[in-house]
N, C-alpha and C positions, 0 to 999 in steps of 0.2 A: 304609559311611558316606562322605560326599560330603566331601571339602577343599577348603580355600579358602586362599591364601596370601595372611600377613599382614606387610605392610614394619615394620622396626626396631621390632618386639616383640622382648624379650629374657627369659627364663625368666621365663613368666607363672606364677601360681600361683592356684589355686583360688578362683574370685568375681572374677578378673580380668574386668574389664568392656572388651571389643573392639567397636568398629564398623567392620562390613564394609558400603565404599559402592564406587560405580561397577558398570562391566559389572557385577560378583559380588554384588552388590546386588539387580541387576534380575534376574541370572537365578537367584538364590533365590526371590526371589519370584515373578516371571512366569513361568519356564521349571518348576523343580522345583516353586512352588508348595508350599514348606515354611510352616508357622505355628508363630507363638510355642508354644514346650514342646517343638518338633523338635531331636533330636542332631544337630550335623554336627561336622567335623574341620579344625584350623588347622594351619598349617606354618608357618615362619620363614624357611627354606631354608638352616638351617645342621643340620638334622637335625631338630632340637625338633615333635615333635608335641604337638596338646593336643586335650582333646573340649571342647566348647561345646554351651549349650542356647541356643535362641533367646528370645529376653528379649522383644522387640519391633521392630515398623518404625519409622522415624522418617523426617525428613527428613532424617537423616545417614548413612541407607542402614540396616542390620539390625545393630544392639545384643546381641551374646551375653555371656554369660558363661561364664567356663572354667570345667570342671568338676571334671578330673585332668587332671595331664600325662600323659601318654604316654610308652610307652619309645623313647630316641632311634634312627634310622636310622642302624647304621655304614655308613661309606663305603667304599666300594670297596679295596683294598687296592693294585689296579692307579692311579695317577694317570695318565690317560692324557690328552697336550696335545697338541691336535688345530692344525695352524700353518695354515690354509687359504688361496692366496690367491682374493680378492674376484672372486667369480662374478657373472652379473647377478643381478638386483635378487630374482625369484622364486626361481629355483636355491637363492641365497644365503638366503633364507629358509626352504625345503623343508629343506635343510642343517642351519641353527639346529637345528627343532623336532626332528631325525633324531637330531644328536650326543644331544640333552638326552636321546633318550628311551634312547639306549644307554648312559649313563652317561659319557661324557665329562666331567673336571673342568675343562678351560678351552681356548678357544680362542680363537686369534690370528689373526686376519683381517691378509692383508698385502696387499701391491700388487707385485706382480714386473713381469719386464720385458714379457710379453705378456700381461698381463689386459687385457682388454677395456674393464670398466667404470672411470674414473678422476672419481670425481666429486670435486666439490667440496666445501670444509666444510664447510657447510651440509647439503650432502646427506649426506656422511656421519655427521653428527650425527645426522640423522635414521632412517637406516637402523641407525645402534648405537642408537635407541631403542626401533626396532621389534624388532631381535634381542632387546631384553632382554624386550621385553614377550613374546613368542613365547615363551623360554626358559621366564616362570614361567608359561605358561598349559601348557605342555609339562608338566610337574613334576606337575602334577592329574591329566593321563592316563596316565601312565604310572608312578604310584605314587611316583616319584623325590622324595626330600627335599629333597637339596644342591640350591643355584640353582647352575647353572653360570656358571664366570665367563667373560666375554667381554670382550679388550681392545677399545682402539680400536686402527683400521686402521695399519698401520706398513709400514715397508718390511722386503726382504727379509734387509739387513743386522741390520736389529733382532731379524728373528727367530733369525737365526745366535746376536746374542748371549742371547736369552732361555733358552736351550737347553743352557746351559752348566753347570747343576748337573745335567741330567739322567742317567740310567742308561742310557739307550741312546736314540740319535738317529737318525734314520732321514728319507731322505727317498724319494718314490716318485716311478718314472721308470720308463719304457718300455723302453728301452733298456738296464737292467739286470737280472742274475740273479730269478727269481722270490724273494718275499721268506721260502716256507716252507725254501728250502734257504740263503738267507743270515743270516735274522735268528734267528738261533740266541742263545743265553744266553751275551752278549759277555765276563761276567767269570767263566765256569765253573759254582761253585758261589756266585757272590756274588746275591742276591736280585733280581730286576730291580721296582722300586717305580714308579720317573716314566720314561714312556718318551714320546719328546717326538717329535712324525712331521711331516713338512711334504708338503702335496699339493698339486699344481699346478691353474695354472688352466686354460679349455679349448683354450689353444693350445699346454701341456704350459710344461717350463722351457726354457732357451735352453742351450746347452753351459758357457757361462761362469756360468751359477747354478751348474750341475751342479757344476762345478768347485771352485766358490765354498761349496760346501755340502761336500765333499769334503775340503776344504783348513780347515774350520772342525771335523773330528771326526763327520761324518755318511756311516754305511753308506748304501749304495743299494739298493734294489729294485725290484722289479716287481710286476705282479700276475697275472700268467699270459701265457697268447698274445691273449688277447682285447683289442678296444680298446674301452674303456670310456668313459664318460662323464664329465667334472671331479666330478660329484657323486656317481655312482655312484663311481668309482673312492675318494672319501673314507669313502662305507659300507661300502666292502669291505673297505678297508684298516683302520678303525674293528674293523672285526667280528673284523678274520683276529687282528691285537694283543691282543685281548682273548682269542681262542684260545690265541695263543701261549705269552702269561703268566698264564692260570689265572683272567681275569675273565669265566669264563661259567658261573658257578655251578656 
């Protein structure tokens, strides 16, 4: 069954009357090529599935009605807050659609001292529009429910402080221990739930982040002998987390 994600629906119930317009619109129609009386599937992005039959086209894009709810998507058990700072423009994009599809619950785009790209408001406005649009189109391919959240861009002191309820902090560096012999279960036997990572950009951190990150409650690691890519290195470090504390099914 094909889904399509629906903004600020909130537990629809049976005969609920939805219209899906834009892109999702057209590629109902022109691309799948579905007609009135086809099943497909809505999301919310806070878990909430529903089925729908197709009602009609309109000029308001494709008129379903819900049929049954569906049973909801649990979440991951792992919260994992991905802190990235701001790659260019495509990187940072490839990135988005990668966390969404590994299940990351939020991330924090920041600005450190050697990122490269330093745009403007405007353009930042722009580029957190396009992350959010990527996110939910991410969510239909890869089965995922939750929308992931995505702040706006901040500095690197802000992410120190966002970081501060978590279970285990972590920031990743070259220059330290690899991270399968340091990031072990920080409180013994205490559960590890939000684990909160900060990954550099491609010209790595400067000693005085390191420090800075050190000095705020953040283990260090590495990712082996290899040198990696800004974006590679956040897949890896995404993938090995989710090894570490039990989110790979």
């Amino acid at each position: 069954m094909r889904y399509f994600f629906i903004e600020g629906s909130k537990d629809l119930k049976p005969m609920s009357i939805v219209h899906i317009s834009g892109s999702d619109s057209r590629h109902i129609q022109k691309v799948l090529r579905m007609a009135p009386g086809d099943i497909l599937g809505l999301f919310d992005g806070t878990g909430a599935e529903y089925e729908a039959k197709i009602e009609e086209f309109s000029s308001k894009g494709v008129k379903v009605i819900v049929t049954r709810k569906l049973q909801k998507q649990v979440p991951p058990k792992l919260h994992l807050h991905m802190a990235q700072a701001l790659l260019k423009d495509r990187k940072m994009d490839i990135l988005i659609r990668q966390f969404t599809e590994l299940g990351v619950a939020h991330v924090l785009p920041f600005i450190s001292e050697r990122s490269i790209p330093r745009p403007d408001a405007k353009r930042l406005y722009s580029r957190s529009q396009r992350w959010q649009k990527i996110t939910r189109e991410s969510l239909k391919q890869s089965g995922r429910r939750q929308v992931m959240a995505i702040d706006e861009v901040m500095s690197i002191e802000n992410i120190f402080d966002r970081a501060k309820t978590s279970d285990l902090k972590i920031i990743f560096w070259e220059d330290a221990e690899p991270a399968h012999q340091t990031v072990v279960n920080p409180g013994g036997n205490t559960m590890v739930e939000k684990v909160f990572a900060i990954l550099g950009p491609e010209g790595g951190f400067s000693p005085e982040e390191i420090n800075a990150a050190k000095s705020a409650g953040f283990l260090t690691a590495s990712l082996g002998p290899r040198i990696l890519k800004a974006e590679t290195a956040a897949v890896a470090a995404c993938v090995l987390l989710q090894y570490l504390f039990g989110d790979m099914g």
